[in-house]
C-alpha positions as protocol buffer text, in pm:
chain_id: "A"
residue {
  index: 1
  type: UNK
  ca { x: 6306 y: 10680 z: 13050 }
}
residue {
  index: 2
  type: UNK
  ca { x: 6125 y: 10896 z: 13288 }
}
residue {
  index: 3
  type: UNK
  ca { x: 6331 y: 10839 z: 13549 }
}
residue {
  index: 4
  type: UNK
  ca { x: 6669 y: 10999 z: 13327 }
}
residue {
  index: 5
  type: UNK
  ca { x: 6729 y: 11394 z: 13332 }
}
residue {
  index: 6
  type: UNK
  ca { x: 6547 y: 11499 z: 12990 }
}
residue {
  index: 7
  type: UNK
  ca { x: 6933 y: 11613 z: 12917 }
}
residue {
  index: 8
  type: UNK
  ca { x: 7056 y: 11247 z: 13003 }
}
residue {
  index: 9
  type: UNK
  ca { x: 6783 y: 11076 z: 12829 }
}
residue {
  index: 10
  type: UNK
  ca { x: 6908 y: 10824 z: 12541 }
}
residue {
  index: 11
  type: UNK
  ca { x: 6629 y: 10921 z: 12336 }
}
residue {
  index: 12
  type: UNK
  ca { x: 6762 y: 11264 z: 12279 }
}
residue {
  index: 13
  type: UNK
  ca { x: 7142 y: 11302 z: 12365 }
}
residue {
  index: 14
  type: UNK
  ca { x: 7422 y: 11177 z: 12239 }
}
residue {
  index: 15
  type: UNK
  ca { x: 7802 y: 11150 z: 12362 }
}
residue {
  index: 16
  type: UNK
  ca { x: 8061 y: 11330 z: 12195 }
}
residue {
  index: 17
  type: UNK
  ca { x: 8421 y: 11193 z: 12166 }
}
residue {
  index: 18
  type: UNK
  ca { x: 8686 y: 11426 z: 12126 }
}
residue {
  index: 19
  type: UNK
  ca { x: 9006 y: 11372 z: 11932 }
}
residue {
  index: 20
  type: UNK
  ca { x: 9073 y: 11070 z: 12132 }
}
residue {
  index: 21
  type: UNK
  ca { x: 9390 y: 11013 z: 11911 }
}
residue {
  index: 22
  type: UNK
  ca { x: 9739 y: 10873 z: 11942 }
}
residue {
  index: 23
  type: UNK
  ca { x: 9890 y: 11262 z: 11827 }
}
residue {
  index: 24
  type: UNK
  ca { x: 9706 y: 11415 z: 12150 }
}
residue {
  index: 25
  type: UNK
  ca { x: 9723 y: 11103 z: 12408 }
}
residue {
  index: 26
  type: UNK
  ca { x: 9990 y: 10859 z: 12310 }
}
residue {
  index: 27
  type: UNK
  ca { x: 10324 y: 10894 z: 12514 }
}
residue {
  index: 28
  type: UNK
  ca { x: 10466 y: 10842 z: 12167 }
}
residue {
  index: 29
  type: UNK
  ca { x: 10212 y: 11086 z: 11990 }
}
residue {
  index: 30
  type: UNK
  ca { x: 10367 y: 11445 z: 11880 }
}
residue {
  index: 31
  type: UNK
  ca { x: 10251 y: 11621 z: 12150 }
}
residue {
  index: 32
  type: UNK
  ca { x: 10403 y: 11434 z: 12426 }
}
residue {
  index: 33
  type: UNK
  ca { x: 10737 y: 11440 z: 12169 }
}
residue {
  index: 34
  type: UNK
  ca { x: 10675 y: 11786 z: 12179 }
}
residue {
  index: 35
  type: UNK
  ca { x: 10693 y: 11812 z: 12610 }
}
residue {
  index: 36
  type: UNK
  ca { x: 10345 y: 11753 z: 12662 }
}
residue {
  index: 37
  type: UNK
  ca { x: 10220 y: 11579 z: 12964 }
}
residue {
  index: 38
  type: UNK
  ca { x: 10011 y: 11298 z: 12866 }
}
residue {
  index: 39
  type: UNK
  ca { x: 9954 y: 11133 z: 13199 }
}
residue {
  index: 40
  type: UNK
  ca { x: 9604 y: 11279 z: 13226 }
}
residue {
  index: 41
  type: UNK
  ca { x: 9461 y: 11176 z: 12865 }
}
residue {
  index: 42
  type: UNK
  ca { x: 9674 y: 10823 z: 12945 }
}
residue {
  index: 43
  type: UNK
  ca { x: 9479 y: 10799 z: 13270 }
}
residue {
  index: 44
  type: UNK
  ca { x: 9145 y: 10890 z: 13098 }
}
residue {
  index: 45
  type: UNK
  ca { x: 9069 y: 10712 z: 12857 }
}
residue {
  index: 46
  type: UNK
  ca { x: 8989 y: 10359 z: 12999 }
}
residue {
  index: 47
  type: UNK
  ca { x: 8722 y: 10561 z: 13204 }
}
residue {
  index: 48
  type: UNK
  ca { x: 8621 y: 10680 z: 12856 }
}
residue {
  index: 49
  type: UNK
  ca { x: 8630 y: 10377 z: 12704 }
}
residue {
  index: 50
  type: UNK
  ca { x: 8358 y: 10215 z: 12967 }
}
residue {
  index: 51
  type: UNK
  ca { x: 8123 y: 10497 z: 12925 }
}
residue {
  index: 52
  type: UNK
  ca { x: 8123 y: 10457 z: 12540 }
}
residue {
  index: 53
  type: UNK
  ca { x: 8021 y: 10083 z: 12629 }
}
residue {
  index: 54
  type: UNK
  ca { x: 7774 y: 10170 z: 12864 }
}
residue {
  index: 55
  type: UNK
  ca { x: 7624 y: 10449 z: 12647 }
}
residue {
  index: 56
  type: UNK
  ca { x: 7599 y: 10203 z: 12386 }
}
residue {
  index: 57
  type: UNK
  ca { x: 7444 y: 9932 z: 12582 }
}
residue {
  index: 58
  type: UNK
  ca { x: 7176 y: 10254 z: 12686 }
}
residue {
  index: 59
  type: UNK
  ca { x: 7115 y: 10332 z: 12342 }
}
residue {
  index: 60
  type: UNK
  ca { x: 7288 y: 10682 z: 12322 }
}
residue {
  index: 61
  type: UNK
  ca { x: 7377 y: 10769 z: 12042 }
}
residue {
  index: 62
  type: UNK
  ca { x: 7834 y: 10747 z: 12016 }
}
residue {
  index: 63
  type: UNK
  ca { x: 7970 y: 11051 z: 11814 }
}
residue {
  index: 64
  type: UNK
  ca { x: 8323 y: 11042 z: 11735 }
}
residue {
  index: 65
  type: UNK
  ca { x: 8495 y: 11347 z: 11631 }
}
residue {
  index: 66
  type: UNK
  ca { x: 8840 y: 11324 z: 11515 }
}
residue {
  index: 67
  type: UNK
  ca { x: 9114 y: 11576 z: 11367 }
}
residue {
  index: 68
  type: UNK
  ca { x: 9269 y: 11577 z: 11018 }
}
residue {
  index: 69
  type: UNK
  ca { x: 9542 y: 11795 z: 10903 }
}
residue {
  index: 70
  type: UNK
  ca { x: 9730 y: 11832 z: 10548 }
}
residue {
  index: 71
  type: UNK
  ca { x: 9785 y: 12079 z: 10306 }
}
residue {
  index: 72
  type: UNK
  ca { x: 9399 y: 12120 z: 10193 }
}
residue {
  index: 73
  type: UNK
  ca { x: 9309 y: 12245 z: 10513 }
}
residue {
  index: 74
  type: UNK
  ca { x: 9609 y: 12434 z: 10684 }
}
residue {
  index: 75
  type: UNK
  ca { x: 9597 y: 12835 z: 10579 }
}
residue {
  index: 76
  type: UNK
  ca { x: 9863 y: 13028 z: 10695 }
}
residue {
  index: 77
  type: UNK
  ca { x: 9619 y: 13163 z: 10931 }
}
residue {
  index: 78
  type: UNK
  ca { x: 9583 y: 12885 z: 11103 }
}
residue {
  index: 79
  type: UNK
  ca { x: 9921 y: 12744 z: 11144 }
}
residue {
  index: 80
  type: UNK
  ca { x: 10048 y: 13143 z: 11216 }
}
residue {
  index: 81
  type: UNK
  ca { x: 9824 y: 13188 z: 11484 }
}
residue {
  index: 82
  type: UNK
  ca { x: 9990 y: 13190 z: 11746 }
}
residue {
  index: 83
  type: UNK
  ca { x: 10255 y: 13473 z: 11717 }
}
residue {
  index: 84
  type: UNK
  ca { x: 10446 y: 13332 z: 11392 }
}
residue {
  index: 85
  type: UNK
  ca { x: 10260 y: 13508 z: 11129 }
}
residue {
  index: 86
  type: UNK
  ca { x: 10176 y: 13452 z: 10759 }
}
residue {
  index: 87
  type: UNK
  ca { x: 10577 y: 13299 z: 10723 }
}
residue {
  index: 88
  type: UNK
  ca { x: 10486 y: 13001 z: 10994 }
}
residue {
  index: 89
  type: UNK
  ca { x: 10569 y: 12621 z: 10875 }
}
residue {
  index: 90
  type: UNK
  ca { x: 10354 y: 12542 z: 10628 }
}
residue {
  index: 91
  type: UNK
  ca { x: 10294 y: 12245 z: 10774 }
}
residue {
  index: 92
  type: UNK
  ca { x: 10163 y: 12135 z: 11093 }
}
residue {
  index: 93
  type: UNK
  ca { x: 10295 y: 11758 z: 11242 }
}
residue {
  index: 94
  type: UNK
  ca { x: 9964 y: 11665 z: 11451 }
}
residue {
  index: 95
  type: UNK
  ca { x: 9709 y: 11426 z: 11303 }
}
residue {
  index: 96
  type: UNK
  ca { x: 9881 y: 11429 z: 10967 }
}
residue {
  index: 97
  type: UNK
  ca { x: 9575 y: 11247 z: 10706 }
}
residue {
  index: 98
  type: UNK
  ca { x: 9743 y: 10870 z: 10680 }
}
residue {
  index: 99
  type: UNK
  ca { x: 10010 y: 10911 z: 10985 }
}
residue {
  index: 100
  type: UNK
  ca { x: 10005 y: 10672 z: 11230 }
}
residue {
  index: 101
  type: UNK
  ca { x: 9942 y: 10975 z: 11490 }
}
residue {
  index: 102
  type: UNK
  ca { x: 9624 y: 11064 z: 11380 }
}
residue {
  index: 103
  type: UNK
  ca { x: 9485 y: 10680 z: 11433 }
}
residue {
  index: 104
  type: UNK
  ca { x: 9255 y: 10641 z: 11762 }
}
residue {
  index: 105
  type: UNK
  ca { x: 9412 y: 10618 z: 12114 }
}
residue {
  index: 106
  type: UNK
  ca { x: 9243 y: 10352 z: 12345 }
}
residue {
  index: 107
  type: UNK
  ca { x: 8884 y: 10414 z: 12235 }
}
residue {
  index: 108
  type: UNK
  ca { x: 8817 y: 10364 z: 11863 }
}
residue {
  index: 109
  type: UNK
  ca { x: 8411 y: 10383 z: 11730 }
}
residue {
  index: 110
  type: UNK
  ca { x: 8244 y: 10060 z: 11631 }
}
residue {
  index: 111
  type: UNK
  ca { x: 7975 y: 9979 z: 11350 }
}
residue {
  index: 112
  type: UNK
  ca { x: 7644 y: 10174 z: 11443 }
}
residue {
  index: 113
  type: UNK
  ca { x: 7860 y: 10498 z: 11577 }
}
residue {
  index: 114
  type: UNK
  ca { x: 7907 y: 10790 z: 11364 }
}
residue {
  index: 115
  type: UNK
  ca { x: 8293 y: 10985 z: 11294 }
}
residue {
  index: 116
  type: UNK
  ca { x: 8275 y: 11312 z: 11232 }
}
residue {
  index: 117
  type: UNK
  ca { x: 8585 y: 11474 z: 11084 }
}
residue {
  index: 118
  type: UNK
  ca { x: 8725 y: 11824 z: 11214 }
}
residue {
  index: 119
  type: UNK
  ca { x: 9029 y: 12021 z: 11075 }
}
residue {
  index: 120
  type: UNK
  ca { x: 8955 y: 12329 z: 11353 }
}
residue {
  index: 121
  type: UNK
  ca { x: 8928 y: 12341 z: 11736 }
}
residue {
  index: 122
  type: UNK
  ca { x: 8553 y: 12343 z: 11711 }
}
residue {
  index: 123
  type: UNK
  ca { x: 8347 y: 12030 z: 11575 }
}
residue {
  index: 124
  type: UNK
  ca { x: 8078 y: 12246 z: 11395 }
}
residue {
  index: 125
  type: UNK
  ca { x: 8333 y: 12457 z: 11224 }
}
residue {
  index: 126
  type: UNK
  ca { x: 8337 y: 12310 z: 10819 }
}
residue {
  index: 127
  type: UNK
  ca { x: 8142 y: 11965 z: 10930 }
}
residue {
  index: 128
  type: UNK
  ca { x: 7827 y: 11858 z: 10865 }
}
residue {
  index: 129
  type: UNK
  ca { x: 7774 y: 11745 z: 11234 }
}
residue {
  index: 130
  type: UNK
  ca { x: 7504 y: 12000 z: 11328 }
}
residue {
  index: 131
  type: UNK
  ca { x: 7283 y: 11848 z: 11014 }
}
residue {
  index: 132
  type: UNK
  ca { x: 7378 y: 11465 z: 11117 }
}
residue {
  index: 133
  type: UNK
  ca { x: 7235 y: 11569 z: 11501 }
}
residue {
  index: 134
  type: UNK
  ca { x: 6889 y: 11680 z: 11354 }
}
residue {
  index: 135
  type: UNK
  ca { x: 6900 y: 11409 z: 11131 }
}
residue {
  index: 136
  type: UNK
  ca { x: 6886 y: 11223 z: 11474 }
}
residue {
  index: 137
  type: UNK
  ca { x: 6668 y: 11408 z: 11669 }
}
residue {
  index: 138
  type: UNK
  ca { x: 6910 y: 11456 z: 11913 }
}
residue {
  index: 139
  type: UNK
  ca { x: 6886 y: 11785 z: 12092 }
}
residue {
  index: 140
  type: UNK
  ca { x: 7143 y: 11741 z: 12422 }
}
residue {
  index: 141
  type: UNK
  ca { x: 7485 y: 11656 z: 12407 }
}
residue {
  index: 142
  type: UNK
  ca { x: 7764 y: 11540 z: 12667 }
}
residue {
  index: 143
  type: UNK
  ca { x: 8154 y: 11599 z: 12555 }
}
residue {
  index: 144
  type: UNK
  ca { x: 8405 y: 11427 z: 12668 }
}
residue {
  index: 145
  type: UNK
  ca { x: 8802 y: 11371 z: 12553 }
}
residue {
  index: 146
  type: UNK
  ca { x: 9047 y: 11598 z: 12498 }
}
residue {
  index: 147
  type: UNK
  ca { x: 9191 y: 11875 z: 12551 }
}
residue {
  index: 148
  type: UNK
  ca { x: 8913 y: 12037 z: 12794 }
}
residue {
  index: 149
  type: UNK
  ca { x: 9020 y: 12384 z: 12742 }
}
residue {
  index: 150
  type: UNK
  ca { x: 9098 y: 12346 z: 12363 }
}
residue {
  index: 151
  type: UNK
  ca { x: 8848 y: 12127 z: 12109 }
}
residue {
  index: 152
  type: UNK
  ca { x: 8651 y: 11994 z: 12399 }
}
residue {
  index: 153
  type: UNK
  ca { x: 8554 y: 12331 z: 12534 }
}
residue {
  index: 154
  type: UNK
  ca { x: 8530 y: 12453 z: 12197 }
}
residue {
  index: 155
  type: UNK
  ca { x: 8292 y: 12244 z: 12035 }
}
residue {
  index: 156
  type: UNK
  ca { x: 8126 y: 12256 z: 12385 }
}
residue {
  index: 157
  type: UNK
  ca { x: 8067 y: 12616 z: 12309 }
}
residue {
  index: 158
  type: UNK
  ca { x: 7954 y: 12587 z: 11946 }
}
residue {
  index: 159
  type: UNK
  ca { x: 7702 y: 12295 z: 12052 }
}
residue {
  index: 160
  type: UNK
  ca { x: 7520 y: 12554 z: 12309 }
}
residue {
  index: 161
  type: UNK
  ca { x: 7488 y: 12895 z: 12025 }
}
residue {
  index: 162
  type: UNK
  ca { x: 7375 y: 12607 z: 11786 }
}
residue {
  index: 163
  type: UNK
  ca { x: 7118 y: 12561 z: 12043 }
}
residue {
  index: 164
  type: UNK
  ca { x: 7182 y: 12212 z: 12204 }
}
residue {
  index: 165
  type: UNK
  ca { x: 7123 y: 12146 z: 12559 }
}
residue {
  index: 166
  type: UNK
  ca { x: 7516 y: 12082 z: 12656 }
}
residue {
  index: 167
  type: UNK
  ca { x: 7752 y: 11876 z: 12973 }
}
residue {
  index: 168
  type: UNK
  ca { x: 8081 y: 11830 z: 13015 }
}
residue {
  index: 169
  type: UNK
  ca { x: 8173 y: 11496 z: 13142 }
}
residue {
  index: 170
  type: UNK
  ca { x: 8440 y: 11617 z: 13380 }
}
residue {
  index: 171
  type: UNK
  ca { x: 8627 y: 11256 z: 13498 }
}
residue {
  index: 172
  type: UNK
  ca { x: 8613 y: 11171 z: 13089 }
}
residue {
  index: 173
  type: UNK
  ca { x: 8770 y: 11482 z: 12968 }
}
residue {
  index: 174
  type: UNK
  ca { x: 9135 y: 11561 z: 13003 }
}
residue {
  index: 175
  type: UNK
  ca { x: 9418 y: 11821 z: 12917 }
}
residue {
  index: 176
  type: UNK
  ca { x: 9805 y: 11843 z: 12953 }
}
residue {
  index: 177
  type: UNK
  ca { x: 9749 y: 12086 z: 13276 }
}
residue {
  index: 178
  type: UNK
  ca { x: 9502 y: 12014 z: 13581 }
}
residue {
  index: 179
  type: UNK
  ca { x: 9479 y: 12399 z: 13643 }
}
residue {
  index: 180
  type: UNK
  ca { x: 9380 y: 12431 z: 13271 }
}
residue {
  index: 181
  type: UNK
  ca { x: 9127 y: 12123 z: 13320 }
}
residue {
  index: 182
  type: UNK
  ca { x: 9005 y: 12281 z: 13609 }
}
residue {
  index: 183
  type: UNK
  ca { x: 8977 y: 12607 z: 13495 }
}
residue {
  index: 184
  type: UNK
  ca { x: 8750 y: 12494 z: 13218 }
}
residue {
  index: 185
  type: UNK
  ca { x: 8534 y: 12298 z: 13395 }
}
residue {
  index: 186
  type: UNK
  ca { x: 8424 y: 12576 z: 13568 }
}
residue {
  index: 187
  type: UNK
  ca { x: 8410 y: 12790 z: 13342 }
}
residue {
  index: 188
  type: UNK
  ca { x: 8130 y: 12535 z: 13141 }
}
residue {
  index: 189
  type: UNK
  ca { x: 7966 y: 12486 z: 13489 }
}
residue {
  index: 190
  type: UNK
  ca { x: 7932 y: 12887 z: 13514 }
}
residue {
  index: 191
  type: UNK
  ca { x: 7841 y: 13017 z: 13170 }
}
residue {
  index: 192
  type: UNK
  ca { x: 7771 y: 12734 z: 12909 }
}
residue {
  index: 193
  type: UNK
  ca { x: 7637 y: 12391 z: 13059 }
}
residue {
  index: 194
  type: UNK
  ca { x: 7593 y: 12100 z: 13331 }
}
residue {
  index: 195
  type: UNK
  ca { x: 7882 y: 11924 z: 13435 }
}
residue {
  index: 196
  type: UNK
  ca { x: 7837 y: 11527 z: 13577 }
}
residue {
  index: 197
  type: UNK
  ca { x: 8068 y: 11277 z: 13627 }
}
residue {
  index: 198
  type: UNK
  ca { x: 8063 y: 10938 z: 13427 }
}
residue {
  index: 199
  type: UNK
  ca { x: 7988 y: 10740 z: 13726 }
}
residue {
  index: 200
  type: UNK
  ca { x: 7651 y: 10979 z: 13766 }
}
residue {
  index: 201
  type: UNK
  ca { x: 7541 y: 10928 z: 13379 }
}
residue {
  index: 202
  type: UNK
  ca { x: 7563 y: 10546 z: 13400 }
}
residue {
  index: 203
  type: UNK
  ca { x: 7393 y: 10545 z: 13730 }
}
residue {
  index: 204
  type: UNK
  ca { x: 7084 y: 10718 z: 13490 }
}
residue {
  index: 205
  type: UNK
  ca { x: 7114 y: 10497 z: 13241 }
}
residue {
  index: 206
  type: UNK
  ca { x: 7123 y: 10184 z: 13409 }
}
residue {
  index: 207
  type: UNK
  ca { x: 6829 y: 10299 z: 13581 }
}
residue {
  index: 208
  type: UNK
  ca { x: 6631 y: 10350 z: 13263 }
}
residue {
  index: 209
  type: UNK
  ca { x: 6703 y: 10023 z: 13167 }
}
């Protein structure tokens, strides 16, 4: 593979799969029942759903990373934080554990991929995905679903003070606002890590073949 970036190489990165979820993409999720705008995850995710097959086909390594919500995992802290306060809903109605909103929107892992299950913005935060990565021997990592600015970002973050070599796959990442998409893809390309497009990675792999 000497032809791949070492960050693009299949023997050391893997790619990272956001939340793709009905709750956060689905037309009929919560979110978009909520006022959401969906048409950017909508419009995402077949993109996302060929580079899972083509990283697979490469041998890279497919990480999915979904969210879970019930009462074992929602402090007041966390469903307060934005203003209401330790009296907030006790609660939340995203990616409910059993609803039909938390299943997988349009992408959905296969045998051989790993799921790694988050109840906070940031997939490190109370997983063991950091351990399952070393396990691996993977060292770089390129994110991709949703929202940019939110868990993608986040865990984007967490990946690089972990100490992971970190991208941002821009055209297979997606948000309810293109000036918050935006916004976050440069702020990755400034501060935190490389930003390619999905076109660019399977152009690499292909040629490693």
């Amino acid at each position: 593979m000497s032809s791949v970036p070492f960050r693009y190489d299949p023997a050391r990165c893997a790619l990272i799969v956001i939340d793709m979820q009905k709750d956060f993409c689905s037309p009929d999720g919560s979110l978009a029942q909520k006022g959401f705008d969906v048409t950017a995850p909508v419009a995402m995710a077949p993109r996302l759903d060929h580079l899972v097959a083509s990283a697979r086909t490469a041998g890279v390594r497919v990480i999915f990373v979904r969210t879970l919500h019930d009462e074992t995992t929602d402090t007041p802290q966390w469903l307060g934080r934005i203003g209401e306060g330790p009296d907030a809903a006790r609660t939340g109605i995203t990616c409910r554990t059993g609803t039909p909103g938390a299943d997988y929107y349009a992408v959905a892992p296969q045998d051989g991929d790993v799921v790694i299950t988050k109840n906070r913005f940031s997939a490190f935060v109370g997983t063991n995905l950091d351990l399952t990565l070393r396990s691996l021997g993977i060292d770089s990592l390129l994110f991709t679903g949703v929202a940019t600015e939110v868990c993608v970002e986040s865990s984007l973050r967490s990946a690089l003070f972990h100490e992971y070599w970190v991208s941002l796959v821009e055209d297979c990442a997606a948000t309810y606002s293109r000036t918050a998409h935006d916004a976050s893809v440069s702020v990755v390309a400034q501060n935190f890590g490389t930003v390619i497009t999905a076109e660019k990675l399977e152009t690499f792999w292909t040629a490693g073949l």
